[in-house]
C-alpha positions in Angstrom: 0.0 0.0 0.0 0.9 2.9 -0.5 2.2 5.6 1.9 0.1 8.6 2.5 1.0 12.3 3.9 -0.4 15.7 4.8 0.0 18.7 3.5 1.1 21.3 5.5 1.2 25.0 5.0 4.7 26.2 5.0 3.9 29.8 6.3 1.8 28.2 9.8 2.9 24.5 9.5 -1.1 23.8 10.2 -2.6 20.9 8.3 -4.4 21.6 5.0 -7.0 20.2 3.6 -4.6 17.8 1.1 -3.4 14.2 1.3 -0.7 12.8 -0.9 0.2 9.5 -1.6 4.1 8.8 -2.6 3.2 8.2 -6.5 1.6 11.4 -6.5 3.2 14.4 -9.2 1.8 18.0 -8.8 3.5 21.0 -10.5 2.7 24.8 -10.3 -0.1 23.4 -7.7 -2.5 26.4 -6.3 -2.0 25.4 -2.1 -4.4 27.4 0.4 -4.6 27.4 4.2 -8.3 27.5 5.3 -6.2 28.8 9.2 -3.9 31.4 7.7 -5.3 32.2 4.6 -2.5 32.0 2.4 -2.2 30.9 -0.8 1.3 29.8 -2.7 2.2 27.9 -5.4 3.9 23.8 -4.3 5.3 21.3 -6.3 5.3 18.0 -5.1 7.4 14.5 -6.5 7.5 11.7 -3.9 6.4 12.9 -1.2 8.7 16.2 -1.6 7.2 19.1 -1.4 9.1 22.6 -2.3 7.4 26.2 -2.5 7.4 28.0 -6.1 8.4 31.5 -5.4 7.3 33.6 -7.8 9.3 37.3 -9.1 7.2 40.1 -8.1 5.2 41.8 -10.5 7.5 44.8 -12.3 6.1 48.3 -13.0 6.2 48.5 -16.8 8.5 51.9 -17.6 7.7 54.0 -20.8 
């Protein structure tokens, strides 16, 4: 059987609402804490899970 995990929210470390199971592939994956309501983009390969950071938005210059 496979082995299954939480997720957890890397800002509060509190439980999500997600389980994944060590065959399970996510990329670019929208993640949202129902405690702290944050939201951040997680990809996840056997049972790794790493935080997308995205660049901040740029003022456009004319």
């Amino acid at each position: 059987m496979a082995e299954i995990k939480w997720i957890y929210c890397p800002f509060c470390k509190s439980k999500t609402r997600l389980k994944i199971r060590e065959d399970t592939i996510l990329e670019n994956f929208p993640l949202f804490c129902p405690k702290c309501k944050q939201e951040t983009l997680i990809r996840v390969r056997q049972l790794n899970i790493s935080v997308i950071q995205e660049p901040d938005a740029k003022t456009q210059s004319r």
